[in-house]
C-alpha positions as CSV (number, residue, x, y, z in Angstrom):
1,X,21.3,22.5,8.6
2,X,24.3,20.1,8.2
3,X,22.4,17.5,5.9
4,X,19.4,17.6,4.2
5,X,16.6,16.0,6.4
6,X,13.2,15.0,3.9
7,X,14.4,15.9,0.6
8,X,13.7,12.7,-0.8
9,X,10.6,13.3,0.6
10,X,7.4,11.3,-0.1
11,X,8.6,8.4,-2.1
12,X,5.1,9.2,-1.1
13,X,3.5,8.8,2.5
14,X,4.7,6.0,4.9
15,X,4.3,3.7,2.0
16,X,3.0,3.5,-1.6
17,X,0.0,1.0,-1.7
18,X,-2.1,-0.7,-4.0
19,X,-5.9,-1.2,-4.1
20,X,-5.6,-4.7,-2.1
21,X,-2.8,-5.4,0.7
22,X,-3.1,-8.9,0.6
23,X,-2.2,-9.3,-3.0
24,X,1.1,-7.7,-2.1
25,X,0.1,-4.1,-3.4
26,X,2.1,-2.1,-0.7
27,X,5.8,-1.1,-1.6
28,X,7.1,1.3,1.1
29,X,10.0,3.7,-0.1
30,X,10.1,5.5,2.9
31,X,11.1,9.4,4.3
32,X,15.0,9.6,4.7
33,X,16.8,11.2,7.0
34,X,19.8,12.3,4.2
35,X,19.2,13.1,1.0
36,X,19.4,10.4,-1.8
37,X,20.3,7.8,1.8
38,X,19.5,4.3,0.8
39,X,17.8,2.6,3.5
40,X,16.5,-0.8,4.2
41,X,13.7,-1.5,7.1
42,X,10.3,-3.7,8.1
43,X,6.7,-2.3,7.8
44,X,4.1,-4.0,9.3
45,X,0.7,-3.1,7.8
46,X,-3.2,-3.9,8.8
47,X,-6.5,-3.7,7.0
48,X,-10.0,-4.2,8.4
49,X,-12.9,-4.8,6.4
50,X,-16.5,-5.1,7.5
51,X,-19.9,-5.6,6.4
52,X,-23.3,-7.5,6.3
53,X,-24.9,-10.0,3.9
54,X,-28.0,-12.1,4.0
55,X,-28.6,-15.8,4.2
56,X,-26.9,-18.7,5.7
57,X,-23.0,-18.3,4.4
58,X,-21.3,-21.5,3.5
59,X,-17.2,-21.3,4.4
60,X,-16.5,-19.8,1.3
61,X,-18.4,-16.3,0.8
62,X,-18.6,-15.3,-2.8
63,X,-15.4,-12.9,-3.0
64,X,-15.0,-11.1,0.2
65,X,-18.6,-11.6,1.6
66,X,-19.9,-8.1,0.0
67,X,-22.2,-5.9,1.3
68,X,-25.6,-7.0,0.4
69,X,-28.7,-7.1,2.5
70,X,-30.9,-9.0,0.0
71,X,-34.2,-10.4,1.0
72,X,-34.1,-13.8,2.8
73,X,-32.4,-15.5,5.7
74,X,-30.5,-14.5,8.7
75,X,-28.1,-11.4,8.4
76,X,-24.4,-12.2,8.4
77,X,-21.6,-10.2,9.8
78,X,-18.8,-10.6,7.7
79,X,-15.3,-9.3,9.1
80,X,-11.7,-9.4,6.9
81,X,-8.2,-8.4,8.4
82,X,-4.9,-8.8,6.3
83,X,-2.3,-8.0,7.8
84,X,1.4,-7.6,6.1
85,X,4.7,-7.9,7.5
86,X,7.3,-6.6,4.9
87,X,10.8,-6.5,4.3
88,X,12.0,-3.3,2.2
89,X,14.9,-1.4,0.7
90,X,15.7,0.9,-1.3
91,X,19.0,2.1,-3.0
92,X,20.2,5.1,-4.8
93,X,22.8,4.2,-7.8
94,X,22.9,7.7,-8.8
95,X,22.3,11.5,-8.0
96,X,18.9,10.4,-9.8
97,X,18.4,6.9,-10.2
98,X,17.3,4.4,-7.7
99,X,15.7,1.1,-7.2
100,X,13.7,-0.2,-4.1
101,X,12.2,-3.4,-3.2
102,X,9.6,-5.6,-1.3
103,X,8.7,-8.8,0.0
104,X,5.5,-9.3,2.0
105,X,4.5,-12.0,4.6
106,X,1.0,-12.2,4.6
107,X,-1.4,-13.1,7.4
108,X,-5.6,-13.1,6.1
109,X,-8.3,-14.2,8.0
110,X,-12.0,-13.5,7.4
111,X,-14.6,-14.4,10.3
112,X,-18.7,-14.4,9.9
113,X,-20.3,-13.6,13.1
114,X,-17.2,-13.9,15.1
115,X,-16.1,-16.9,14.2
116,X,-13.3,-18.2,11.6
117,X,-14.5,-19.2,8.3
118,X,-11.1,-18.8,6.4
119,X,-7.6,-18.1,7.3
120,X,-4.0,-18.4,5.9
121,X,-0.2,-17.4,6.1
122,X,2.0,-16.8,3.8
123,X,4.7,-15.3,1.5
124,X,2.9,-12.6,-0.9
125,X,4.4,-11.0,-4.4
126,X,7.7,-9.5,-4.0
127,X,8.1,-5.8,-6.0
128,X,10.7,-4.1,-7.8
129,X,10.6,-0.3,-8.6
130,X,13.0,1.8,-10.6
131,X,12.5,5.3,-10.2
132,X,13.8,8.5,-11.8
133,X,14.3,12.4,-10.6
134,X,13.1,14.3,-13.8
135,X,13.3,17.1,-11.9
136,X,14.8,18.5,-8.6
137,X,17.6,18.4,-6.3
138,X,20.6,16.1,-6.3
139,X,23.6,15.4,-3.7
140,X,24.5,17.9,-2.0
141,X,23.7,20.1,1.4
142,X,20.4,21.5,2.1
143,X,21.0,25.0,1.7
144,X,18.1,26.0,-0.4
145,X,14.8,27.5,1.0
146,X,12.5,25.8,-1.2
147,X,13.0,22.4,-2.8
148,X,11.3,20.0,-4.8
149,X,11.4,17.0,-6.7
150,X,9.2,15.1,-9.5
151,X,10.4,11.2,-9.6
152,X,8.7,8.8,-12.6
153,X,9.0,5.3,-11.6
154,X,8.3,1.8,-13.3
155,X,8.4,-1.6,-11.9
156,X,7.1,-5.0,-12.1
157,X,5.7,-6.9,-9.4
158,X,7.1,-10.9,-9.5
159,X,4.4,-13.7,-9.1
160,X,6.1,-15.5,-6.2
161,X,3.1,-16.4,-3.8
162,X,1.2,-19.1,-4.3
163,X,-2.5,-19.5,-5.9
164,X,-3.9,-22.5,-4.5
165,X,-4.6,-22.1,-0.7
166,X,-7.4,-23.8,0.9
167,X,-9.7,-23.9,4.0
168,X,-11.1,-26.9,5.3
169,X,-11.0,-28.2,1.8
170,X,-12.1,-25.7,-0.5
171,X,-9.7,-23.4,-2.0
172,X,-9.7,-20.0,-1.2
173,X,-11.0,-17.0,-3.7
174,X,-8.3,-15.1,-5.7
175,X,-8.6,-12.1,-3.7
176,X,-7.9,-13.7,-0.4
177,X,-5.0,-15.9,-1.4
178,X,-1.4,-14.8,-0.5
179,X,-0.4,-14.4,-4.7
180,X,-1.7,-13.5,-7.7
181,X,-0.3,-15.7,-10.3
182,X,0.6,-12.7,-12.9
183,X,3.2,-10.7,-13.9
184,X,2.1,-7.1,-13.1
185,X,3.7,-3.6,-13.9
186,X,3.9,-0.6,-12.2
187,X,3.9,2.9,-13.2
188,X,4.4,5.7,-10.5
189,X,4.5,9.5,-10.5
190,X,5.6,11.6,-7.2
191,X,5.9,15.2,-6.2
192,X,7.4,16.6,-3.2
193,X,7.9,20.3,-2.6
194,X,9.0,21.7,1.2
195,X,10.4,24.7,2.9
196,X,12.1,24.9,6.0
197,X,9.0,23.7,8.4
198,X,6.1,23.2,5.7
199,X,5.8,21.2,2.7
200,X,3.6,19.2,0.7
201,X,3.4,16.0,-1.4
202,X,1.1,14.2,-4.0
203,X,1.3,10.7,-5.7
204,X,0.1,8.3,-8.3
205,X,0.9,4.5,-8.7
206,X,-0.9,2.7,-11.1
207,X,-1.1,-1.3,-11.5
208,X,-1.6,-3.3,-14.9
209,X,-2.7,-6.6,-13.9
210,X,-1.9,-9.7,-16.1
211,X,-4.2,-12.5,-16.8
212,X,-3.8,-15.8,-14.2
213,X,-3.3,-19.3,-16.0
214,X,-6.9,-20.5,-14.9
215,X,-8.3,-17.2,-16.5
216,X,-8.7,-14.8,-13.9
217,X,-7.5,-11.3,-13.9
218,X,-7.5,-8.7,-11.2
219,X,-8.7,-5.3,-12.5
220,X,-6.1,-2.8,-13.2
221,X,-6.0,-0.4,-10.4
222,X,-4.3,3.0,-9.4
223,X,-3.6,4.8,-5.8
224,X,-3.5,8.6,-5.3
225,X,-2.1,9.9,-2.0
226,X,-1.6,13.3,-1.3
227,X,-0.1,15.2,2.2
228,X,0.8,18.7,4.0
229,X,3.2,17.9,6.4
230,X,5.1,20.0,9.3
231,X,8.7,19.9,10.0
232,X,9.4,19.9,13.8
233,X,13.0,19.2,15.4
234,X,12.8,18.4,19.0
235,X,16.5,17.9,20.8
236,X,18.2,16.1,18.0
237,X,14.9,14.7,16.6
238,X,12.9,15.2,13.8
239,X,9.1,14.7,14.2
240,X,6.8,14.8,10.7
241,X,3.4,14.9,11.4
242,X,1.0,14.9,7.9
243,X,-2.2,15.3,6.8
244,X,-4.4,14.4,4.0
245,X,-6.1,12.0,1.7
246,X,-5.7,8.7,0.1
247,X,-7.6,7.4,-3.1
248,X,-8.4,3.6,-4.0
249,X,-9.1,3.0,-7.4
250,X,-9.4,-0.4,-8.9
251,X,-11.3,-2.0,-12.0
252,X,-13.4,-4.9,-11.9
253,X,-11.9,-8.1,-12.5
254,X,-12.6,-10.6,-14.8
255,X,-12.9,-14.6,-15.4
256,X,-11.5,-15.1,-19.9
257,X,-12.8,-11.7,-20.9
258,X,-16.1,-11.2,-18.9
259,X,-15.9,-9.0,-16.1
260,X,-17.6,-9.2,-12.7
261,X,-19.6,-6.0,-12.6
262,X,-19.9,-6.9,-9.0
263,X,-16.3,-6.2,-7.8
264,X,-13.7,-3.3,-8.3
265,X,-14.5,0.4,-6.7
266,X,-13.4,3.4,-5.6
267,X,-12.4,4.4,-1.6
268,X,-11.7,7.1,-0.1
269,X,-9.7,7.3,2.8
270,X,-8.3,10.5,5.6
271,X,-5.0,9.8,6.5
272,X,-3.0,11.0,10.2
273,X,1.1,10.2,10.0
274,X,3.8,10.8,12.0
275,X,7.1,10.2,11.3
276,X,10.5,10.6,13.4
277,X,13.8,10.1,12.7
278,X,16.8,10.1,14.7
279,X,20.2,9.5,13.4
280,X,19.5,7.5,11.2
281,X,17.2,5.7,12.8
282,X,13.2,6.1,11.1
283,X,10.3,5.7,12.6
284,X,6.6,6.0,10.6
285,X,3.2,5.3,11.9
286,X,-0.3,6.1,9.9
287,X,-3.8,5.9,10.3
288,X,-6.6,5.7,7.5
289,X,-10.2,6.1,7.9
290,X,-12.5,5.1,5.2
291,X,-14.8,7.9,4.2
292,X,-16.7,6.6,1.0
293,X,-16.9,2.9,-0.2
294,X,-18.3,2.9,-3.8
295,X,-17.6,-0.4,-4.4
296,X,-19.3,-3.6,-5.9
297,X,-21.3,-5.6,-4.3
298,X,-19.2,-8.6,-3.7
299,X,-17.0,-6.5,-2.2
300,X,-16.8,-5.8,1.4
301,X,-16.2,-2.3,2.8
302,X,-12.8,-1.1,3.9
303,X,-13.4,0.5,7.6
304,X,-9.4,1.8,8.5
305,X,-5.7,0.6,7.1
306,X,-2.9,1.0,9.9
307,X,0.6,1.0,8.8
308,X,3.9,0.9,11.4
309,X,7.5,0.9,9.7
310,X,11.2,0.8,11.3
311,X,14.0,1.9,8.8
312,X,17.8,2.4,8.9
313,X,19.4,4.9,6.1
314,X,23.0,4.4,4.9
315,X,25.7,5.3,2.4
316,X,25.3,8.2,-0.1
317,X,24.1,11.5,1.1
């Protein structure tokens, strides 16, 4: 094999994401098609939420509509989709030390019965990750049968989106706006380790969430992902289809010190990928199911997350 096709592999998954895509939470790092390759590229990414609530809803639903079939009034169908559009890169400065990048266009919209009752556009949180090889492979041709690699990673996420959207005159809720207000930082922790045509990869990003000027905070939150993947070249391409899990974990937030018992949650999702590179040319699709929503009440349940992404890899190899 002339040049090392995956090593990088799993900066995690198609992307590293946080417990809520529209406050900016994804950061994709991306597969490369030559080791320690920067790249740059555009993900596109969509999340559907749905569930019920009681009563007659007003325009703004307390948080994101919830769950909640409490006695009284008419039942509600509550529907979220947030869909992100985001420009990435990433770029190696050293056999081990690189630094990648986001920023997020985001496009929300929340509908109760099929018909809008919030939507927005806009610019989200940008991201900055710098992330280490502790241990592992550096430059140089993929002669070994086995490799690996365990990266460490911190970052901050830069509040750049704005806080103060509104709907037909009432401002939107903190979870549904395109920013968060706060300085946040990042902590990851990724391991790859592949053969020739198998491997595997696990992952842990974890968000500290800082406190908004009007008192709000988001609650700190963390992702695990996890994969087995297949190496398959087909005529000068390389296909990557994956399988495995992805964990949502997030605290519940809070408004000066109290929290809202009623939001924050676990999910678990299955997770489908395939990725193909040509050249260097990368292509990366996934699909996540939700299999358990143990969320609060005010929240509503996550039903699939969809993720596409285009990338380009240059310079060192």
């Amino acid at each position: 094999m002339k040049k090392p096709i995956l090593t990088i592999l799993l900066s995690l998954s198609v992307m590293i994401a946080m417990a809520c895509d529209q406050c900016s939470c994804g950061l994709l790092l991306g597969v490369q098609p030559h080791d320690h390759a920067s790249n740059i590229g555009l993900q596109w990414r969509m999340r559907y939420l749905q569930g019920e609530r009681a009563g007659a809803l007003p325009v703004q639903i307390p948080k994101h509509g919830g769950h909640d079939h409490g006695a009284g009034g008419t039942l509600e169908r509550i529907e979220e989709f947030y869909a992100v559009t985001e420009l990435f890169g990433q770029a190696w400065l050293s056999d081990r030390f690189s630094l990648s990048g986001s920023l997020p266009v985001l496009r929300n919209s929340r509908m109760v019965n099929g018909e809008n009752t919030a939507r927005l556009t806009g610019i989200g949180d940008p991201m900055l990750l710098a992330r280490y090889a502790v241990l592992g492979s550096t430059t140089g041709l993929d002669t070994a049968v086995v490799r690996h690699r365990l990266t460490v990673g911190l970052g901050v996420k830069v509040p750049l989106g704005r806080t103060d959207v509104s709907w037909q005159g009432e401002r939107l809720d903190h979870d549904f706006q395109p920013g968060t207000g706060t300085w946040d930082g990042l902590l990851s922790l990724e391991y790859m380790v592949r053969g020739r045509q198998w491997g595997a990869s696990a992952s842990v990003l974890g968000r500290y969430n800082g406190g908004a000027a009007d008192g709000h905070r988001m609650g700190n939150s963390a992702t695990i992902t996890a994969e087995l993947f297949r190496i398959i070249p087909v005529k000068g391409v390389k296909l990557l289809p994956s399988v495995g899990g992805y964990v949502e974990m997030a605290r519940p937030e809070s408004n000066y010190g109290v929290q809202e018992e009623d939001t924050g949650g676990n999910v678990l999702f299955s997770h489908l990928g395939l990725r193909l590179w040509w050249a260097n040319l990368g292509l990366a699709a996934t699909w996540q199911h939700a299999l358990i929503n143990d969320l609060g009440t005010a929240m509503t349940p996550n039903r699939e997350r969809f993720t596409a992404g285009i990338s380009y890899s240059f310079g060192r190899e």
